[in-house]
C-alpha positions as CSV (number, residue, x, y, z in Angstrom):
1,X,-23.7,3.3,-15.3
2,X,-20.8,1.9,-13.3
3,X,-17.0,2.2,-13.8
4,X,-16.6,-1.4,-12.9
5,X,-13.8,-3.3,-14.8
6,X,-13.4,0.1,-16.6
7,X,-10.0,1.1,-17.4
8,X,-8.7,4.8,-16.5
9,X,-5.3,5.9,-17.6
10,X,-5.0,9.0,-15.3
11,X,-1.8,11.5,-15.7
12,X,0.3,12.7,-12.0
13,X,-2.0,10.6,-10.1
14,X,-0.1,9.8,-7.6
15,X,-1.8,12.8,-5.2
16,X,-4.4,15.4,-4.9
17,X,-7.1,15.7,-7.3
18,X,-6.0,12.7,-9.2
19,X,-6.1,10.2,-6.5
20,X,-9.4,11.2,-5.3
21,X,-10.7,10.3,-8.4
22,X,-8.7,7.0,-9.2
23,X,-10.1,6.0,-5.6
24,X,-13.7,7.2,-6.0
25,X,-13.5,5.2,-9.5
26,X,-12.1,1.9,-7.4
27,X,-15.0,1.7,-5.0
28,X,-16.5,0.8,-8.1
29,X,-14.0,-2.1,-9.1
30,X,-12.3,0.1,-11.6
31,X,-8.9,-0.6,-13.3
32,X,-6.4,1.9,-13.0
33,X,-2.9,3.1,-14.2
34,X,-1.4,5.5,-12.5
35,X,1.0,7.6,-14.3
36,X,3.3,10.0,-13.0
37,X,7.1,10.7,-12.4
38,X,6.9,10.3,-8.4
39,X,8.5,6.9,-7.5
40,X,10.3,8.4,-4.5
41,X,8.9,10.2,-1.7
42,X,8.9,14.1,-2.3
43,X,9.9,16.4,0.9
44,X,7.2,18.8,0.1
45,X,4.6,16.7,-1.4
46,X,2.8,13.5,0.1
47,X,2.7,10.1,-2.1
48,X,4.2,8.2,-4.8
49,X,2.6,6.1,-7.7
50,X,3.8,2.8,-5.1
51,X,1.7,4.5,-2.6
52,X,-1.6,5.8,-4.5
53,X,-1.8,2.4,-6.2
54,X,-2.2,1.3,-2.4
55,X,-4.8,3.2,-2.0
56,X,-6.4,1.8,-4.7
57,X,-6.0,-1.5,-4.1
58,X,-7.8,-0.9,-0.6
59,X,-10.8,1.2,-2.3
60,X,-11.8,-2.1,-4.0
61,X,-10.0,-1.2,-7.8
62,X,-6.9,-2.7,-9.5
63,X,-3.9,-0.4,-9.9
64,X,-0.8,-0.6,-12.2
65,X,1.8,2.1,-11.3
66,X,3.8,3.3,-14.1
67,X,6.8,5.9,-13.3
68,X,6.0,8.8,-16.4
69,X,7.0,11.8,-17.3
70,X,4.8,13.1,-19.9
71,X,7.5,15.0,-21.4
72,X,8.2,12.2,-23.2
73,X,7.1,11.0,-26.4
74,X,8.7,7.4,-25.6
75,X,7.8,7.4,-21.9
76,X,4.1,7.7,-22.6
77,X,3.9,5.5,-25.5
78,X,6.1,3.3,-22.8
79,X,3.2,3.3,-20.4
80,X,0.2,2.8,-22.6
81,X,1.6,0.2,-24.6
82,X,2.3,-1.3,-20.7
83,X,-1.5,-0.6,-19.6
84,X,-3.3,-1.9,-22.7
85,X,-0.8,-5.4,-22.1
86,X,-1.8,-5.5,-18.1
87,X,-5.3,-4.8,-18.8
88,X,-6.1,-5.0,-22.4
89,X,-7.7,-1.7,-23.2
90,X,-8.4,1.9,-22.1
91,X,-11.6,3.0,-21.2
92,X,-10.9,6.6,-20.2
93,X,-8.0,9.0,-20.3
94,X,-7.6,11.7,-17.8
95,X,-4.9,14.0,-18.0
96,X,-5.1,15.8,-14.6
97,X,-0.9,16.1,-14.7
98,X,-0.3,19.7,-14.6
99,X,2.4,22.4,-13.5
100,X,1.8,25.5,-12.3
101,X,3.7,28.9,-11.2
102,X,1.9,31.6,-11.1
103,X,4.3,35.0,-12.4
104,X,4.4,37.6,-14.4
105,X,5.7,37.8,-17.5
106,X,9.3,39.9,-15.7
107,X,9.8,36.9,-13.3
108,X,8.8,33.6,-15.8
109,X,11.9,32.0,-16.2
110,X,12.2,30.5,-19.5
111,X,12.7,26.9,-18.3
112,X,9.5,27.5,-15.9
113,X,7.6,28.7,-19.1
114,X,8.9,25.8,-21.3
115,X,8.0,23.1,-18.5
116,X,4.0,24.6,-17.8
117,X,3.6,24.4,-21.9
118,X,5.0,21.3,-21.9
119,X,3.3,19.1,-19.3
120,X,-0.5,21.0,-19.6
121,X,-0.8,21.3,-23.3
122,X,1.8,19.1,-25.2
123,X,1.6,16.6,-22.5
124,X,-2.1,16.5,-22.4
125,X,-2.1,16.5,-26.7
126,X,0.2,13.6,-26.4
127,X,-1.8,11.7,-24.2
128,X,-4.7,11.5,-25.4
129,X,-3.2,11.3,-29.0
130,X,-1.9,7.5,-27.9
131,X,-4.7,6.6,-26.0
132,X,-6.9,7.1,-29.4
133,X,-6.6,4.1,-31.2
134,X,-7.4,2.1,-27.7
135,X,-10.4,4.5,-26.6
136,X,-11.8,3.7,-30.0
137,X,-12.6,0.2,-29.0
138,X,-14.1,1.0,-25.9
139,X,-18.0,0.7,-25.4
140,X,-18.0,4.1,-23.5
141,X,-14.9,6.0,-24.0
142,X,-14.3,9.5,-22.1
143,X,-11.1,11.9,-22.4
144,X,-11.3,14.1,-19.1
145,X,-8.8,17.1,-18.9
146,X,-8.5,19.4,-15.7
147,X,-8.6,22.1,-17.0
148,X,-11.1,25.6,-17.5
149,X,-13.2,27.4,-19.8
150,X,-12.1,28.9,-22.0
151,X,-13.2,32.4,-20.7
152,X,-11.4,35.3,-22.9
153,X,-11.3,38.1,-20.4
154,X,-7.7,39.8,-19.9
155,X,-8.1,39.5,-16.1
156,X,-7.3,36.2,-16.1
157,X,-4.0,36.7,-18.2
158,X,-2.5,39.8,-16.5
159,X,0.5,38.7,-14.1
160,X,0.2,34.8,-15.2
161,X,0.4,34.5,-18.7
162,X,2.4,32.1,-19.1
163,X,0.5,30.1,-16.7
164,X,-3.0,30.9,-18.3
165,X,-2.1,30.0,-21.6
166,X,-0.8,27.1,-20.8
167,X,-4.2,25.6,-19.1
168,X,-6.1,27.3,-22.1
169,X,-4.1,25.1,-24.1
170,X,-5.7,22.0,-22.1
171,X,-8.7,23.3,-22.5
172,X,-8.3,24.1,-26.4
173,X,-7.3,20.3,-26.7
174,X,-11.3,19.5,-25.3
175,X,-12.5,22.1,-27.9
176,X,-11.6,20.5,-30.6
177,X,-11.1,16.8,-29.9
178,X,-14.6,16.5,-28.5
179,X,-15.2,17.6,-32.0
180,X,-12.7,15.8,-33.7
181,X,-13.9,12.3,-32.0
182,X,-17.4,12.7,-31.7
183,X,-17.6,9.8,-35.1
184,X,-16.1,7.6,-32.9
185,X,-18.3,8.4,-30.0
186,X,-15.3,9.1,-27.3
187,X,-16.4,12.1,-24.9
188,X,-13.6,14.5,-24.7
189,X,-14.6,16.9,-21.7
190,X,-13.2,19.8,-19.0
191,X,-13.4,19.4,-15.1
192,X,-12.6,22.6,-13.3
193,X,-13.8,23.6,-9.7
194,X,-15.4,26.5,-9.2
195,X,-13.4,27.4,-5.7
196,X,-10.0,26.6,-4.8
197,X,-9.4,23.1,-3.7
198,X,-7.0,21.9,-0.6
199,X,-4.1,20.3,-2.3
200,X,-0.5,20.5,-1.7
201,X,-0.2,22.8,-5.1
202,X,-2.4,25.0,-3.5
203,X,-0.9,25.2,-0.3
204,X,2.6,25.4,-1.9
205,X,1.9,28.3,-4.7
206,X,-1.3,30.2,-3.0
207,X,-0.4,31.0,0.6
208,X,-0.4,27.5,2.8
209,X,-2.7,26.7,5.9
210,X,-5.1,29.5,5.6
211,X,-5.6,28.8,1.7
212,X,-6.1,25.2,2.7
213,X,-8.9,26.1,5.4
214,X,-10.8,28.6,2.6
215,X,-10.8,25.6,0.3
216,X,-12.8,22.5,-0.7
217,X,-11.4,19.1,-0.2
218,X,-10.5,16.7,-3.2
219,X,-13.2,15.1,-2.7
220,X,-16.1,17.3,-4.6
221,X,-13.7,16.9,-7.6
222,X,-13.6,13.9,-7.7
223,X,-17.2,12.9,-7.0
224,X,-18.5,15.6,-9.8
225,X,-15.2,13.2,-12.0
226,X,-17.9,10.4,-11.4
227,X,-20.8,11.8,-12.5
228,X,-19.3,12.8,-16.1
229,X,-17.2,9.8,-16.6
230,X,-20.6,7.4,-15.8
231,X,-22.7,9.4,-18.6
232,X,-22.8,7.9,-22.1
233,X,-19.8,9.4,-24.2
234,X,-22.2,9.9,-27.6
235,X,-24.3,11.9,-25.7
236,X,-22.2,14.4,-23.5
237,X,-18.9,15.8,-24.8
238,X,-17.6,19.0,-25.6
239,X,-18.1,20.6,-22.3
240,X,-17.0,22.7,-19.7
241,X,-18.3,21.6,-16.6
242,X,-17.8,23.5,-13.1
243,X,-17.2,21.2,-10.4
244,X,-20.4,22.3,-8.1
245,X,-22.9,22.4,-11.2
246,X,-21.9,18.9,-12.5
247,X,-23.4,17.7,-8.3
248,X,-26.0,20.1,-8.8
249,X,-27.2,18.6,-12.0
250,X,-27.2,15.4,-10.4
251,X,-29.1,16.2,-7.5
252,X,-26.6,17.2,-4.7
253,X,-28.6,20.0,-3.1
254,X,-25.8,20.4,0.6
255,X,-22.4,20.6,-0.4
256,X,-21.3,21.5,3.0
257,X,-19.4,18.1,3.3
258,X,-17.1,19.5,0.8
259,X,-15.5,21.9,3.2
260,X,-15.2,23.8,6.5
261,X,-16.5,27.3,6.4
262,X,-19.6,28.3,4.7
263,X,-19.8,28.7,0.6
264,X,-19.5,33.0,1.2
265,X,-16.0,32.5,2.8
266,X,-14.5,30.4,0.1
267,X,-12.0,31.3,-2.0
268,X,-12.9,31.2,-5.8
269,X,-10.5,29.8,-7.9
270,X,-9.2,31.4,-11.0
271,X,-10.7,31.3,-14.2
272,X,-14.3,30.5,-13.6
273,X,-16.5,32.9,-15.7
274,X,-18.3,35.8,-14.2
275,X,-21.6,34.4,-15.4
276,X,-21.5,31.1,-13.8
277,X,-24.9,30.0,-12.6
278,X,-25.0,30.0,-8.7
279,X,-28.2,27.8,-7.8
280,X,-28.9,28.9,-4.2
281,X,-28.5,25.5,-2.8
282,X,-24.5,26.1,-3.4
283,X,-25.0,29.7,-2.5
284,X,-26.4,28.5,0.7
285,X,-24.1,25.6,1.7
């Protein structure tokens, strides 16, 4: 199955994680909106929504930018009603938009609390909530939220509870919309990666250049993105998928591309369960 012609309303895609995968879905001849707040150039962070529809363009996909903050009930009905007139439907909805600071419950600020909860969970409700009636005419319709399993162990609440609940809340949303939606055969799924990934969120909250070198790039995200959003919606839904495992399953065997020291000197990334299969040709990478 292809994404050609497909359309992908993707959340903060204007960098990171979310490009990767609005380009990988371009080489393809995809269609995609990208919408996120970043219209000007940020002095920490690379890119704009002018910029990443670019890079679209170039990969061989169509690209609507859309300036978004999904805080907004208005602004996101704003956009979609905008997508659906441009290109007249969505296909699949990926809320990869996220915030993220990871503190204790002493040194959340209220505000910071309030904006996580907002963007990942109400933002990522919201979404998909107005992308419903359009994904319901679509002949393969996938929801895909970045987000983890939903892996109950107190370790990965202590010192970032705000934080963890606020991704759980992502991840809640997959729980029961895949559920939910399953009549109308839309796959509602989670993408998480099993080790930390070099983005600039990752070099801005977890301890810069050194992170970045222990990390993966974008790219394993986005190709395992592919591999989910290309299987048929009625039959695959309701899952939790582990970047890695999703290539595995589909017949990578050397993920050594996907970074620049070996698998053992990685580092893991929070929230992947202690019982995660490790097939030795990750192991081994």
């Amino acid at each position: 199955m292809s994404l050609k012609e497909k359309v992908i309303f993707i959340s903060g895609g204007s960098r990171g994680i979310g490009l990767a995968m609005a380009k990988k879905a371009a080489v393809d001849g995809a269609k995609i909106v990208v919408a996120a707040k970043t219209a000007d150039p940020h002095p920490k962070l690379p890119g704009t929504i002018y910029t990443a529809a670019e890079e679209i363009i170039e990969a061989g996909g169509e690209a609507l930018p859309i300036i978004c903050d999904i805080r907004s009930e208005d602004n996101v009905r704003d956009a979609i009603n905008k997508s659906v007139e441009h290109f007249g439907g969505i296909d699949i909805c990926i809320n990869n938009a996220s915030a993220i600071q990871l503190t204790n419950v002493t040194d959340t600020e209220m505000k910071r609390y309030d904006l996580m909860h907002q963007i990942n969970g109400r933002g990522t409700y919201m979404v998909s909530k107005f992308c419903l009636p359009h994904l319901k005419k679509s002949s393969n319709p996938h929801i895909l939220n970045l987000s983890p399993p939903l892996d109950m162990e107190p370790k990965w609440f202590a010192g970032t509870v705000a934080y963890t609940m606020a991704k759980y809340t992502m991840s809640m949303c997959v729980l029961g919309m895949a559920e939910e939606f399953k009549e109308f055969g839309i796959a509602v799924n989670a993408l998480w990666p099993r080790t930390a990934i070099a983005t600039a969120a990752v070099q801005n909250h977890l301890g810069g250049d050194e992170i970045m070198r222990l990390s993966r790039n974008v790219d394993i995200m986005a190709d395992s993105a592919y591999e989910i959003l290309t299987k048929d919606s009625k039959e695959f839904t309701g899952n939790f998928c582990i970047d890695d495992l999703v290539l595995h399953e589909a017949g990578v065997k050397d993920f050594s591309k996907y970074a620049s020291v070996p698998f053992n000197e990685l580092m893991p990334d929070f929230f992947v369960p202690d019982n995660t299969p490790l097939p030795e040709e990750i192991k081994n990478s």
